[in-house]
N, C-alpha and C positions, 0 to 999 in steps of 0.2 A: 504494500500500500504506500502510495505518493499521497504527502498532505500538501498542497502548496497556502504558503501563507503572506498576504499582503504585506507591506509593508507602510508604516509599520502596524503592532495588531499587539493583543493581548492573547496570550496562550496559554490558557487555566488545564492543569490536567488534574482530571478528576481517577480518585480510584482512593481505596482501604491501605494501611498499613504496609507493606511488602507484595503491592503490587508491579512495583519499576518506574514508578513515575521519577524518582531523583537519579535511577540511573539511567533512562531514557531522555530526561533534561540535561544529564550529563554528557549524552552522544551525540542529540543533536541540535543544541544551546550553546553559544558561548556562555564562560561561568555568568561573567558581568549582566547577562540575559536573564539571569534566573532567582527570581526572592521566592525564599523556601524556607516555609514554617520554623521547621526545623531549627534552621541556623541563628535565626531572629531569637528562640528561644534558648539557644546555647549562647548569644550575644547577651544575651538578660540574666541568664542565670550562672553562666558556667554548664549545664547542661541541656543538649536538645530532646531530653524525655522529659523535662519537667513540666509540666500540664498547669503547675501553680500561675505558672508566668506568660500563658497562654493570652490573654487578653492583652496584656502589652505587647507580646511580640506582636499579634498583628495589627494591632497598632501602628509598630513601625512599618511595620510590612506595606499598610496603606496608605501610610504618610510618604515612604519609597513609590510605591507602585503611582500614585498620584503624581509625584515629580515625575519620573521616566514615562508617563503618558502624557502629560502637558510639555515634555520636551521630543516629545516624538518619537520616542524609543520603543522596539518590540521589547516584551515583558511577556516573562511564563512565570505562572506561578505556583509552583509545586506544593501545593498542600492537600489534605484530602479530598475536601470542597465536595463531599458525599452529598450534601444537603440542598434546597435551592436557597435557604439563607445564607448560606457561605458563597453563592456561587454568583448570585443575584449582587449581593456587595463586591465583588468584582467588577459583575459588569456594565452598574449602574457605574462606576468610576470610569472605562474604558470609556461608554457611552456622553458621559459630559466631555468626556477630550474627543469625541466624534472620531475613536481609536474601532476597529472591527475586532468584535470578541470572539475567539474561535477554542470551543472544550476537545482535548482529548482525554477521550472516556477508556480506563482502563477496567472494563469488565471482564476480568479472568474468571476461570472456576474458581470455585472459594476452596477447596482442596490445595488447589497451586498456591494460590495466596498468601495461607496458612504455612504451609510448606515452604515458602518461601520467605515468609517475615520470623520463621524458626530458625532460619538457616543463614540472617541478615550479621553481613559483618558490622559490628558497634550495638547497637540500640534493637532490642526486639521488645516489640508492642505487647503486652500483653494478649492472649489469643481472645478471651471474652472481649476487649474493646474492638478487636480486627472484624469481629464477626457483629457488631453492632455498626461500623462501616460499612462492612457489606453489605448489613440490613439495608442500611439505610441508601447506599447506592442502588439495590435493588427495586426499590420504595419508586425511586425519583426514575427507574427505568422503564418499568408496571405504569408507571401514571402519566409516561413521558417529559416529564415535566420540565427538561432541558429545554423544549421548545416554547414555553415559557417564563427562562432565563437572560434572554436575552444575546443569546448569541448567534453568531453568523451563520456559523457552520458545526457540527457536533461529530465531531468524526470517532466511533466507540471500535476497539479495539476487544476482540474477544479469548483468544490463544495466544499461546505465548511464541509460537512460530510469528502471527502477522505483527506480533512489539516485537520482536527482533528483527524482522524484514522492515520495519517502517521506514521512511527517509521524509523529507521535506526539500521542500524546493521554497523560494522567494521570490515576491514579485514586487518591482520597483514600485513607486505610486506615478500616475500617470500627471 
């Protein structure tokens, strides 16, 4: 799968715990491209599992993502964004900078996921919260509700062959 993506654009990847979204932002992102929950939260606290410091970090996260879409800058944001409250606050921000918001949806089996957020070097999510992300990406994928989020394009990723084959391509603005 080719995603092409405008420039410049917001590019939210949505998915659970140990689904691959920071090392698929890490293959085909420069770092500078990418504000990630995560790191905001090891910024704040010294760790990126702490959950206490969760409301600050994205805090910064959107006070960051707000500057680099009023300067014109593509922006992905790696965090789980399972919910339309998390994803909508995204893209109501894209949308005042008249930035096009574009979700990759990593919908893997919840088997992989799991399997995968066990076997994560650094930080493993607890399994009951991986599975209450699932839920809840599940939720938002039953009710469609992405197309009520406000993005351009939803491009959802299902096996872990098509996130490994993915690429991107760019396109100037006209």
């Amino acid at each position: 799968m080719r995603i092409e993506l405008p420039e410049p654009c917001l590019v939210v990847l949505v998915g659970a715990a140990g689904s691959g979204k920071s090392t698929l932002a890490a293959r085909l992102f420069e770092p500078n491209e990418v504000l990630s929950s995560d790191t905001y939260r090891a910024l704040v606290s010294g760790d990126p599992a702490d959950q206490r410091v969760t409301k600050v970090a994205f805090a910064i996260l959107h006070r960051e993502l707000e500057r680099r879409l009023a300067a014109g800058q593509t922006t992905v944001v790696d965090a789980t964004s399972v919910t339309s409250f998390a994803r909508r606050s995204l893209t109501r921000r894209a949308a005042r900078h008249r930035v096009t918001a574009i979700a990759i949806v990593l919908d893997l089996d919840p088997t992989l996921v799991q399997a995968r957020n066990a076997t994560r070097p650094g930080r493993i999510v607890p399994t009951a919260a991986v599975a209450q992300q699932l839920d809840a990406l599940a939720r938002s994928m039953r009710r469609d509700a992405f197309a009520d989020d406000g993005f351009a394009a939803v491009h959802v990723i299902r096996t872990a062959t098509e996130l490994d084959d993915l690429t991107i391509s760019r396109t100037e603005p006209t």
